[in-house]
N, C-alpha and C positions, 0 to 999 in steps of 0.2 A: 576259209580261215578257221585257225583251232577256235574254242567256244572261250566265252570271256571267264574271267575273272571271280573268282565266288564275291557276294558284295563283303563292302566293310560289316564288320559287325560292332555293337556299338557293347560297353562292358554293362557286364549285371549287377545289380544293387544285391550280395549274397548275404543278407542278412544282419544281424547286429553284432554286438560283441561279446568273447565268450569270456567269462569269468566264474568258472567253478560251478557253484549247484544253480545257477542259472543258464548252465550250456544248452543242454536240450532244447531251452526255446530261443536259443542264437542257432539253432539250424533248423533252415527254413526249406521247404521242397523248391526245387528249379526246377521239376520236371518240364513244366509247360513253357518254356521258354522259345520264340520261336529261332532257330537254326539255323545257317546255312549248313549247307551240305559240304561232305569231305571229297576228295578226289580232283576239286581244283587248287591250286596254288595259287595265291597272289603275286607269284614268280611268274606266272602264265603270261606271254601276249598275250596283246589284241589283236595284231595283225598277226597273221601268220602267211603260210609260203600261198604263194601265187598258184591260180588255176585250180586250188583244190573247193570240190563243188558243196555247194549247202547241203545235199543229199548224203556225200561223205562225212561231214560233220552230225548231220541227224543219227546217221546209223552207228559214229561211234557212240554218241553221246547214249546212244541206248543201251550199252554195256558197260557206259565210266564209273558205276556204282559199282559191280561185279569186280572191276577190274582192278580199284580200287581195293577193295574187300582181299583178292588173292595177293594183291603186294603188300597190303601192312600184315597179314597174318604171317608172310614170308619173310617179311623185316624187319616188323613190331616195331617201327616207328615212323612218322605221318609223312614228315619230310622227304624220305626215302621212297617211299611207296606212291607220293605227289610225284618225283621225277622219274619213277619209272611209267608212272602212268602218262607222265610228257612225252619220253622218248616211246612209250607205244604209239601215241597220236602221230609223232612222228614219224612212224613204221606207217602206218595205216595212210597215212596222206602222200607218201610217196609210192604205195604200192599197185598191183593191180588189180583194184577191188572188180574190177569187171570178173574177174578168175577166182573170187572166193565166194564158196560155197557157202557155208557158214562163220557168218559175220564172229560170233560169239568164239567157235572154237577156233580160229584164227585168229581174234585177239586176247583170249587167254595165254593160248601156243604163246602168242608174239612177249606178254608181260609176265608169262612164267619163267620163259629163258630171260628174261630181262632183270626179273629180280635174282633170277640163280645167280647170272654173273655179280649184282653187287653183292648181293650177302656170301658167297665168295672174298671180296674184297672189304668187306666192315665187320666182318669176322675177327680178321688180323689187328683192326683196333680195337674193337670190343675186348681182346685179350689185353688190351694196356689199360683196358679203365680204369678210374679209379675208382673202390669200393665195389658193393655190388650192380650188378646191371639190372635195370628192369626196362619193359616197353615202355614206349610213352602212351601218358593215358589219353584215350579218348571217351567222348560225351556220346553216349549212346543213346537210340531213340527210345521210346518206351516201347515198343511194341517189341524192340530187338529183345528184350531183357522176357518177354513174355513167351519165348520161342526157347526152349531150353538147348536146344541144340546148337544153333546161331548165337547167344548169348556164352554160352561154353566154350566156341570154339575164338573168341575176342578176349575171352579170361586174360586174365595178368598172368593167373594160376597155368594156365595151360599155355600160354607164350614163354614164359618160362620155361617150364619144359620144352617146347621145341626147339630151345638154344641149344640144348644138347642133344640133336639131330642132326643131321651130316646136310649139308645144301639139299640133297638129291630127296633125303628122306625128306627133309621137312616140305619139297614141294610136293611132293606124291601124298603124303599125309594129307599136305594142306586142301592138293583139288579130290582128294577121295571122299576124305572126312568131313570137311568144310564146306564141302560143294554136289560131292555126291558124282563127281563126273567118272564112267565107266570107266574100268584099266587100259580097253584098248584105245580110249580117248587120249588118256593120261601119256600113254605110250607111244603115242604118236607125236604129242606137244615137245613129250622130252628127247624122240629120238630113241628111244631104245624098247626092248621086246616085249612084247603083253608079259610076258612069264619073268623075265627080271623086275619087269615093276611091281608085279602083285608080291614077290619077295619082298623088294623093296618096303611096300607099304605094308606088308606081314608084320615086318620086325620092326618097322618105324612104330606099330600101332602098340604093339607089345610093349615097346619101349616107353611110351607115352602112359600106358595105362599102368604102368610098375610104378610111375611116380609121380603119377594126376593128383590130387585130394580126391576121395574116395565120397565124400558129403557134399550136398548143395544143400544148403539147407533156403527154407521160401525168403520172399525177399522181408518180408516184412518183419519175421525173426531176426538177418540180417541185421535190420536197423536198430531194431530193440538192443541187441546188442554191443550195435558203437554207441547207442544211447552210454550207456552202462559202463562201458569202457573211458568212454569221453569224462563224462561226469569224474568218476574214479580218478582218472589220469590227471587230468585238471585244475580239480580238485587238492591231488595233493595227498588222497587215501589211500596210502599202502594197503593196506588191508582190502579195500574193496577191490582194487584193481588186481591186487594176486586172486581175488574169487574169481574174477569172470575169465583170467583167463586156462587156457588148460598147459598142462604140464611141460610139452613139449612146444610151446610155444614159438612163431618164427616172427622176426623183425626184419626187413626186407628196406634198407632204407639208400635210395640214390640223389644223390645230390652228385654227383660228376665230379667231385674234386673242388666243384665252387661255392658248395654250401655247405655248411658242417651236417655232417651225417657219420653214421657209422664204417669203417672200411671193410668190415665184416659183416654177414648175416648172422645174428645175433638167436640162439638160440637158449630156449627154457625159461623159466617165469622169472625168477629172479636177477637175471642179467638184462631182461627185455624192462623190468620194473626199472632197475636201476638207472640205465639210461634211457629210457623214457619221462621217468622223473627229473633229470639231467635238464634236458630239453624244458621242461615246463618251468622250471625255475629260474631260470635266467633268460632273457630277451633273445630267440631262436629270429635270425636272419633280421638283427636290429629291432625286433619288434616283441614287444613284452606277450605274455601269454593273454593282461585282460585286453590285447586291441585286436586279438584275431578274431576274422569274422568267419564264421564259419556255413556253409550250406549244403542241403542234400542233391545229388545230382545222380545220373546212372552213366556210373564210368564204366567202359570195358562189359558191358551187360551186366552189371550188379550194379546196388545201389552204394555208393561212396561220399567222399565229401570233398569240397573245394575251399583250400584253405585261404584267407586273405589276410591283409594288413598292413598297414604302413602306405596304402594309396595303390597294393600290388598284387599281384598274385603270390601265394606263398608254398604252393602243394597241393597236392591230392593227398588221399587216404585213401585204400583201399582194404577191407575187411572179410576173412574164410572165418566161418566156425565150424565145427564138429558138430557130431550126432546128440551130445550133448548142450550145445547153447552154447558152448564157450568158444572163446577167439584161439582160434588157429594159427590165424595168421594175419601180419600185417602189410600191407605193403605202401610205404611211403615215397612220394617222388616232389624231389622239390628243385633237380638240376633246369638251373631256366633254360636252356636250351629244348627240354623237352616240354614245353609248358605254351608254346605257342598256341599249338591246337585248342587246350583249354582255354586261355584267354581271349583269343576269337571266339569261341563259343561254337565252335561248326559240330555237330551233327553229323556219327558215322553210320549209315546208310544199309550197315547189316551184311 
């Protein structure tokens, strides 16, 4: 039978409320919170198909972190990357595991061609979105965020950019870069020739690194940062909040069409100020600015925040700065559709 259920998760107490120069201590650390893990669905049976043996289920379960891992980097959202990792159990329980060799690259093969074909097909509505598209955020471990390469390759910043990779590239990117797995592996999973692929992932990488953010800066800068920004923003200080950020500014804000957000990516200081000030003045999703609560958490391998209020989840925040100290970039998600994963609380796996 497939493996159960991740448990309930029970919601977190994220802090107090933020009201202006007392923000900083309405955001409180989450890191130690304990988790379940991603890669199950509570869409999952219990029961699953008949005759298939505890030992077939041990040996998937030994790769559903992995497996997990290559379909949300491949589809940058949780929902999606949960049911391809169903219909690979489904590959896997009906097949003839006596005949496979290695467990692992047979069920990457199986979940790689499996997220091609949707992202394929959620392509064609991602082109109807409304506004801008971002992934959905998820809760990452600490240790993920300590690994810079791992932590990189779950960025907002760099899911972003693989939207503008063609299906083929972004899976060859995703098992090379992300995983490390050799071309001729790579090219065997997708079906096509060691020497197309390593094209392939030539100019997939090329592409990726012409419009990465070029800065990481530590994480601890990071925070100091939304500290600064937050206060500012909140606050109500034009002035502070045009210092911290930098010139070319980006505003990154998804709400799907159900929550007010911007329909554009908002670029440079003074249009990012404007309507962000917009927001803090009047009661954003029913709830005024002093009852949001706010907390620190590591979304996406950086450290971020988890908005609340009104008894609900409200968004994340997520934060790039430059080599400088100043904010870069923002990236805001508050369409509830993609806010599951955060509100269970589950922990992605790396």
């Amino acid at each position: 039978m497939p493996p159960p259920p991740a448990p309930d998760a029970q919601p977190a107490d994220h802090g107090t409320r933020a009201d202006g120069a007392d923000l900083a201590k309405a955001v409180e650390a989450a890191d130690g919170l304990d988790r379940p893990p991603f890669g199950r669905s509570a869409r999952e049976p219990v029961v699953g198909l008949d005759g298939v043996s505890g030992e077939a289920v041990r040996r998937f379960e030994a790769h559903r972190g992995r497996l997990f891992g290559v379909a949300y980097r491949m589809l940058g959202t949780v929902t999606d990357a949960e049911d391809v990792v169903q219909d690979a159990w489904l590959r896997w329980s009906a097949a003839d595991r006596d005949g496979v060799l290695d467990d692992e690259s047979f069920l990457v093969r199986v979940t790689t061609n499996l997220a091609l074909d949707r992202l394929r097909s959620v392509r064609v509505k991602r082109e109807q979105y409304v506004g801008p598209w971002l992934p959905e955020p998820v809760i990452t471990a600490p240790d993920v965020s300590e690994h810079v390469e791992v932590a990189e390759s779950v960025s907002t910043a760099l899911l972003v950019v693989l939207e503008t990779l063609t299906p083929l590239e972004r899976a060859v990117f995703v098992l090379r870069e992300a995983f490390g797995f050799p071309y001729g592996e790579i090219a065997t999973a997708l079906g096509r020739s060691e020497a197309a692929v390593r094209q392939v992932g030539t100019r997939a990488r090329k592409h990726v690194e012409a419009r990465r953010p070029r800065f990481d800066a530590p994480a601890d800068e990071q925070r100091a940062a939304v500290d600064r920004f937050l206060e500012a923003a909140v606050g109500g200080d034009i002035n502070r909040l045009m210092v911290v950020l930098a010139p070319d500014v980006t505003l990154w804000t998804d709400g799907g069409g159900k929550v007010r957000a911007a329909l554009r990516v908002i670029h440079g200081r003074e249009k990012f100020v404007r309507f962000f000030l917009g927001v803090t003045r009047k009661p954003w999703q029913g709830v005024p600015v002093g009852e949001w609560r706010l907390s620190w958490a590591e979304i996406n391998g950086a450290p971020g925040l988890i908005m609340e209020g009104g008894g609900r989840l409200l968004g994340t925040i997520g934060v790039l700065t430059n080599e400088d100290g100043l904010i870069s970039s923002v990236h805001m998600v508050s369409n509830p559709d993609k806010l599951h994963a955060i509100r269970e609380g589950r922990t992605f796996p790396g």
